[in-house]
Steps between C-alpha positions, in 0.01 A plus 500: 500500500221456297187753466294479779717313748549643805875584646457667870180441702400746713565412885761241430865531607686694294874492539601588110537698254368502133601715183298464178706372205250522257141487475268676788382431848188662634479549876179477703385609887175262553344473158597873376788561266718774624757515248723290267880435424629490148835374416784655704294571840573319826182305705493364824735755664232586786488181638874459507587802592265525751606194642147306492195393295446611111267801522344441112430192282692494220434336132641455152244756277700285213736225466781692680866427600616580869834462711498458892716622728461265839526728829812331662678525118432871484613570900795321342553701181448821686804388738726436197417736244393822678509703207329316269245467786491833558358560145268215517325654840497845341315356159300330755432799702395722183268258393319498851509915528393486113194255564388730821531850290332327212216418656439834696465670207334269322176443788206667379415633839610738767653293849200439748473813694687298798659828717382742249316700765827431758735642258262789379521611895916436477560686247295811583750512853802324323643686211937453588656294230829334523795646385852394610632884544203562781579182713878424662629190310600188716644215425420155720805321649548127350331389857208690430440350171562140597163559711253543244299208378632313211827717472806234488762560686746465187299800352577771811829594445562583149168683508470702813745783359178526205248486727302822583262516844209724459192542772172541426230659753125372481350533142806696339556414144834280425480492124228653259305316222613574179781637634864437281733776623825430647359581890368119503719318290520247750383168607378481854497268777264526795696433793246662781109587484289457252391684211199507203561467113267724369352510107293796374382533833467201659666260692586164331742330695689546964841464515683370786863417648723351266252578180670686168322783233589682291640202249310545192662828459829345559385193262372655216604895490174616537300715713411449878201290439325594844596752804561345846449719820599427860257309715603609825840574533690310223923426486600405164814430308568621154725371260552738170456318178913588421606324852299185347736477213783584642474205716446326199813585351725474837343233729299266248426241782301800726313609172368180444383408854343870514324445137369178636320723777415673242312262296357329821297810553397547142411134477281543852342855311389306214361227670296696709417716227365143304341402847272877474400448113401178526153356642460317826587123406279274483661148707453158320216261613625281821495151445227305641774359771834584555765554685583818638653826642324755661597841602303765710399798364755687703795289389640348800347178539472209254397162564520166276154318441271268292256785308179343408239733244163421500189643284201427679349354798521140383886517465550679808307165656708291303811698608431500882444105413791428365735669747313356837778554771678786335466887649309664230579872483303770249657704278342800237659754344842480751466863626559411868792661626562222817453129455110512484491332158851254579487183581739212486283182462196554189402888387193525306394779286114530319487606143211581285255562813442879387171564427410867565114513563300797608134545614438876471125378671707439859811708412719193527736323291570133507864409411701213480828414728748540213343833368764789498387841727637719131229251297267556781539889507444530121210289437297720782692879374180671370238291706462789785618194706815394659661308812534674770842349520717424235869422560831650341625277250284412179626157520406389801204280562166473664599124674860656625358871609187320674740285710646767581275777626621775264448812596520796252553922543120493550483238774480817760155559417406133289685273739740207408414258194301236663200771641389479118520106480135423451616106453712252394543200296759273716615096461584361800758229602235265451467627159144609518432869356334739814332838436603703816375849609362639834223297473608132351781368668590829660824338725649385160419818344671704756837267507546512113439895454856577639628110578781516228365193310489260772143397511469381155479633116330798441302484164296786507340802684226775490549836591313794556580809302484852574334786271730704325487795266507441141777579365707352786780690614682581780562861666823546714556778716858528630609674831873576610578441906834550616420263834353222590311728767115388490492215251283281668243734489583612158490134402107430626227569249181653546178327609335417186761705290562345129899638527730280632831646651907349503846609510798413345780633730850520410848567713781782444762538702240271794227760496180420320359636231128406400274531205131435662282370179067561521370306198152424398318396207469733196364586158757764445713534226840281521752702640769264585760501829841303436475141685193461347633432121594138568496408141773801434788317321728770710382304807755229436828645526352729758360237701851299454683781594348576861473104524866459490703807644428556892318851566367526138134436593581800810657704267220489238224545729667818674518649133120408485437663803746808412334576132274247358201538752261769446248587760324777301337232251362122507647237321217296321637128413375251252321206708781242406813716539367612860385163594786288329804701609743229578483400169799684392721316793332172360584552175887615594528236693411264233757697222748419764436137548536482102851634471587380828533792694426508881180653631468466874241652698383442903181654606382446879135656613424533852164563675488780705172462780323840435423488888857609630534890383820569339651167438436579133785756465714380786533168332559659174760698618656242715512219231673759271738589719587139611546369164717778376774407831490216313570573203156505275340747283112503555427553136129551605236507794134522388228468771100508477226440773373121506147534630418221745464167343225156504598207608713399270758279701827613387396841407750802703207673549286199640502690905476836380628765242867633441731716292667275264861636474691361172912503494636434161882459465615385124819452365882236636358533811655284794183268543618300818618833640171667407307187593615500892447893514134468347412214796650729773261748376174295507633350815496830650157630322323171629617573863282839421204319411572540063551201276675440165227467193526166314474606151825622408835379655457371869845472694361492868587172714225245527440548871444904438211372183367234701454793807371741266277272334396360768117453507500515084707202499297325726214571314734340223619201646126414544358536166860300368424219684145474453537565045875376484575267756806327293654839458463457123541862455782765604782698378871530645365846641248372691780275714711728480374763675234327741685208537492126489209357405333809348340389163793158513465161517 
C-alpha cells in the first residue's frame, strides 16, 4: 500500500484480518486519528471478530506491507491448528487489553462524572469486598454453563470443574480498581444481572448476560484497570488466570474457542471505546437522485425508494414536475421512530433551506424548513428569547417537527408546537408557494401543522418566542414517590405558573417507582443532573448497553432512583443538554449503525382524556403489568399534561387535553409479539375514550385511529381534497394506520 491509500473504510463489511509487515497504518473514527499500528500489530480484528462492519478507517501512514487473513481461512486454521491459534488469539487479545489500558492512562481528563453521585451514595452503605474465604464456593454443573450466552457447548465440560460461582447483592463490589492480589485473579463471566465498571469513580461502561471483565488483567499482567459492583443482584462465573492455562496445556481446542470469547469482547470494548473518543460523524452529501433504503429511527422498518434532494423552491417545483403520478413522501433529518418519513414510491428531502432569522422588534424568528432545532437553539442562546417549544434531538428539523405537532417538557404550560406557528411558507400540489396562518388560508394552515407532510412542502415558518433569562439555564427539582397515587394531579401545572411538571416512572419487581421533575427557566449556575450530558462520550456504551440487554434501562433507573436523585438540592442544566437529551441515544445509535451493531428501540405514547379521574395510573399500571405476562421489559414510561389543543386536524389533543403516557422498550425484542400486545392495549384504551399519539410509533388498527380520530380526520379528508386532490402527497404511515386512501393515490 502506498502512503495515503486507504485499506478498511469505516462501515464496510469487514470479514478479515490484517497484520502489518512493514511500514505503518493509522486508524481513524470519523475524521479523528485514534491511534496507529507499526510493524508487527494486527488491524481489522473488531470487525471480524465481532462478526460485522469495520469500526475504524484504516490507511498506509507510509508505503507499508500487509498480509490478510480471510474470515472463512482463519475459522479454518483455528480448526486445524489449535495451538498455533491459540497463540495468535492471545497476541491478539494483548494487543486489544494493551490499546484500552494505554489509552486510560494516557486521556488527559477524569471520566464524565456519569454515576459519580450513584456510587458516592453506594459506597457510603456498601463497604463488603469479595474474598473467596467469606463466600461458599460453587461450582456450575456442565448444564448450567451451556445456558449462558455465547458459551459453546464444546467449552462446558472441561471447564466447569474451574469454574467458581460467586453472588453479588445490589451495589457490592466484585473486584477493586487497582487491585492485583491473588483474591481476583480471575476472569469473569456475567451469567445473571447486571453490573457497572467503574473508573476513579465513575461509571464507564453496564454489563449484561453473557458479557466478560476482568481480561486486561489476564492479557497483560497488570492491575485491575476499573472496579465493577453488582447492579441488582448479580451471578457471575470466575475463571482463575491458572485454570486458563491449564486448559491451554490439556484441552487446546476449549482454550482456543474460550480465547476467541475472549477477544470478541475486547474487540467490542475497543470499538466502543473508539465510538466515545471520536466526534459525531458527519454523513456524505446524498446524491441529487438515487436509489434507496430507508430505515426508521427505531430500527424496525425499512422501505426501498427513489430519494430525490432538492435546494430551493424552484427544484422542489421541478421535482414534483418531474415525478407527476408518483406518491411523494417528505423526509428531514430521519428521526421518526414509525414510518412517518417512509415511503415506497419518491422521498424527498430539502437541503440548504436554513436560514435562522430573528426580529427581536416582535420576538419572533423566521426560519427555514431544513434549519436544525440545535442551530436554531444556539443562534437565539443569549437573546433573552427562546421557543416555547423546542424538541429533543438537535438534529431534527423545523419542516419534520412542524408536521408533526411536537410537543416538548414545557408543553404543560406552552402547549404543543404549532400554538407558536405564527405562519408558514407552503407549495402546494399545484406548485404555487401559500403563506398560511390563522388568518390567510387558515383550513390549510390547520391541516399542515400536525398533517405529517401530506398537504405539500413546507419551506418555512415564523414563530413566536418566549422571554427568557439571560444566561439561559434550566433549574430541576427532583421528587421521589413510591406510587403512582395522585399523579394526575401532580402532573397539572399551575395557572399562569412558569414551572412545568413530568415524571419518569420506572418498574421493580411491578411496583412503580417515580421521579416527579419541576423545571423552569434559570440564570443559575450549571449544576448538571446525569441524562442531561448528551454529548458525554460515556453515553455510548452506556446507552448500548441498556439498548441491548432486557431490564438494563429498569435496572439503571431503579439505581437512579435508589442513589443518584437528590431532593435536598436543584439540578441547574445547560440549555442544550436539558433540551437535547436524546442526543446521546442518537449518537449511539449511529456508532452502532457504523460497526454494525443492532440498536432497536419501540416507543408507543398514548393519550390519556384528563376528564376520566384515575385512568392515568390505572392504565399505567395495567399496561405494565400486561406487557410483562408477555414477556417485555418497559425500559421507560414518561408522562406530561397536554393542555387542550387548536384545530389542528390530526393533533391528539384536537377535542380536548390528555396525559401523554410514553412506553419505551429497547433492545432483541420480539416485534410481532410486542406489536399485537401494543394494539390490544390501544384497543382497550380507545374503548375508554384515550387514543394512541401519532408522533412516535403507532401500532393501533386502522378502525380504532379512524374512531379516535374521528372528527380530526374529517376535518382532514376535507382540506386533502380541496389542496391535494391527486393524493400527490403521503407516507406509508399515513395508509397504514388510517387506511386506504389516506394520503394514496
Amino acid at each position: 500500500m502506498e502512503a495515503g491509500e486507504t485499506v478498511i473504510v469505516e462501515g464496510a463489511p469487514s470479514h478479515a484480518l490484517g497484520i502489518v509487515e512493514s511500514g505503518t497504518v493509522s486508524i481513524h473514527v470519523g475524521e479523528l486519528e485514534v491511534a496507529d499500528r507499526p510493524e508487527g500489530t494486527w488491524f481489522g480484528e473488531l470487525g471480524l471478530l465481532m462478526g460485522g462492519r469495520a469500526s475504524a478507517t484504516v490507511r498506509a501512514r507510509e508505503p507499508s506491507r500487509m498480509a490478510w487473513f480471510d474470515g472463512e481461512a482463519l475459522d479454518a486454521f483455528i480448526l486445524a491448528h489449535p495451538g498455533a491459534a491459540g497463540r495468535m488469539l492471545f497476541r491478539i487479545s494483548e494487543q486489544l487489553a494493551s490499546r484500552i489500558r494505554t489509552a486510560d492512562l494516557r486521556s488527559n481528563e477524569a471520566p464524565p462524572a456519569i454515576l459519580g453521585a450513584l456510587w458516592s451514595g453506594v459506597a457510603r452503605t456498601v463497604v463488603r469486598v469479595f474474598s473467596p474465604a467469606s463466600k461458599p464456593v460453587e461450582t456450575p454443573s456442565a448444564a448450567e454453563l451451556s445456558g449462558v450466552p455465547g458459551w459453546p457447548v464444546r467449552l462446558t465440560a472441561p471447564l466447569a470443574p474451574s469454574v467458581r460461582v460467586a453472588r453479588f447483592a445490589d451495589g457490592e463490589l466484585v473486584v477493586r480498581e487497582g487491585e492485583t492480589t491473588a483474591l481476583s485473579d480471575s476472569v469473569w463471566l456475567v451469567a445473571d444481572g447486571f453490573g457497572l465498571v467503574v473508573r476513579g469513580g465513575e461509571s464507564v461502561r453496564m454489563l449484561g448476560r453473557g458479557d466478560w471483565f476482568g481480561l486486561i488483567s489476564w492479557a497483560i499482567g497488570t492491575e485491575r484497570s476499573a472496579s465493577v459492583r453488582a447492579a441488582g443482584t448479580l451471578r457471575a462465573l470466575a475463571i482463575p488466570f491458572g485454570a486458563v492455562a491449564e486448559i491451554e496445556r490439556s484441552h487446546p481446542e476449549v482454550y482456543v474457542a474460550l480465547l476467541r470469547r475472549f477477544a470478541a469482547q475486547l474487540a467490542t470494548d475497543a470499538a466502543l471505546y473508539n465510538a466515545r473518543l471520536a466526534p459525531r460523524p458527519v454523513p456524505a452529501a446524498p446524491r441529487p437522485v438515487e436509489r434507496v433504503t430507508l430505515t426508521s429511527y427505531g430500527g424496525w422498518q425499512s422501505c426501498e425508494a427513489e430519494r430525490r434532494i432538492v435546494h430551493d423552491v424552484d427544484q422542489a417545483r421541478a421535482a414534483l414536475a418531474e415525478t407527476r403520478g408518483h406518491l411523494v413522501t417528505l423526509r428531514s433529518a430521519g428521526l421518526s421512530f414509525d414510518q412517518q418519513a417512509l415511503g415506497t414510491d419518491v422521498v424527498l428531502g430539502l437541503s440548504d433551506l436554513d436560514t435562522i432569522r430573528l426580529d427581536s422588534a416582535t420576538g419572533q424568528v423566521r426560519v427555514g424548513a431544513a434549519a436544525r432545532w440545535g442551530d436554531i437553539v444556539l443562534a437565539l442562546d443569549g437573546t433573552g428569547l427562546m421557543p416555547p417549544v423546542v424538541v429533543s434531538a438537535s438534529d431534527a428539523t423545523v419542516g419534520g417537527t412542524l408536521s408533526a405537532n411536537s410537543l416538548s417538557r414545557f408543553t404543560p404550560i406552552w402547549g404543543k408546537e404549532g400554538k407558536s406557528i405564527r405562519s408558514l411558507q407552503l407549495l402546494s400540489a399545484d406548485g404555487q408557494v401559500r403563506v398560511c396562518s390563522r388568518q390567510e388560508n387558515p383550513a390549510l394552515f390547520h391541516a399542515a401543522v400536525a398533517g405529517w407532510g401530506s398537504m405539500g412542502i413546507v419551506l418555512g415558518a415564523t414563530y413566536q418566542l418566549k422571554s427568557v433569562p439571560v444566561p439561559t439555564r434550566v433549574c430541576t427539582r427532583v421528587e421521589r414517590r413510591p406510587d403512582l397515587e395522585g399523579l394526575s394531579q401532580l402532573l397539572l401545572p399551575s395557572a399562569g405558573a412558569d414551572e412545568t411538571v413530568y415524571a419518569l416512572i420506572a418498574f421493580s419487581g411491578g411496583a412503580p417507582r417515580v421521579l416527579l421533575s419541576r423545571a423552569r427557566y434559570s440564570p443559575d449556575a450549571a449544576d448538571t443532573m446525569l441524562p442531561h450530558r448528551p454529548a458525554s462520550p460515556m453515553r455510548v456504551p452506556v446507552e448500548w448497553a441498556i439498548n441491548r440487554f432486557a431490564g438494563a434501562g429498569q435496572a439503571f433507573w431503579n439505581f437512579a432512583y435508589d442513589y443518584y436523585v437528590r431532593e435536598d438540592r436543584p439540578y441547574v442544566d445547560e440549555l442544550s443538554g436539558y433540551t437535547f437529551f436524546q442526543d446521546g441515544n442518537v449518537r449511539s445509535r449511529d456508532t452502532a449503525a457504523r460497526i454494525g451493531l443492532d440498536f432497536r428501540l419501540v416507543q408507543q405514547a398514548f393519550v390519556i382524556p384528563e376528564t376520566i379521574p384515575g385512568l392515568l395510573e390505572r392504565f399505567i399500571l395495567e399496561a405494565e403489568a400486561r406487557l410483562r405476562i408477555a414477556g417485555f421489559h418497559t425500559a421507560l414510561v414518561d408522562s406530561l399534561y397536554l393542555p387542550p389543543d387548536e384545530p389542528f386536524a390530526l393533533s391528539s389533543t384536537r377535542d380536548g387535553g390528555g396525559y401523554a403516557v410514553t412506553l419505551t422498550y429497547e433492545g432483541n425484542l420480539d416485534f410481532p409479539k410486542l406489536v399485537l400486545e401494543l394494539e390490544r392495549l390501544s384497543a382497550d384504551l380507545a374503548l375508554e375514550g384515550g387514543r394512541v399519539h401519532l408522533v412516535k410509533n403507532v401500532f393501533a388498527s386502522p378502525d380504532v385511529m379512524c374512531d379516535s380520530y374521528a372528527n380530526g380526520l374529517a376535518q382532514w379528508r376535507r382540506a386533502k381534497a380541496e389542496w391535494d386532490p391527486e393524493g400527490r402527497f403521503g407516507s406509508a404511515f399515513l395508509r397504514r394506520v388510517f387506511g386506504e386512501g389516506a394520503g394514496q393515490r
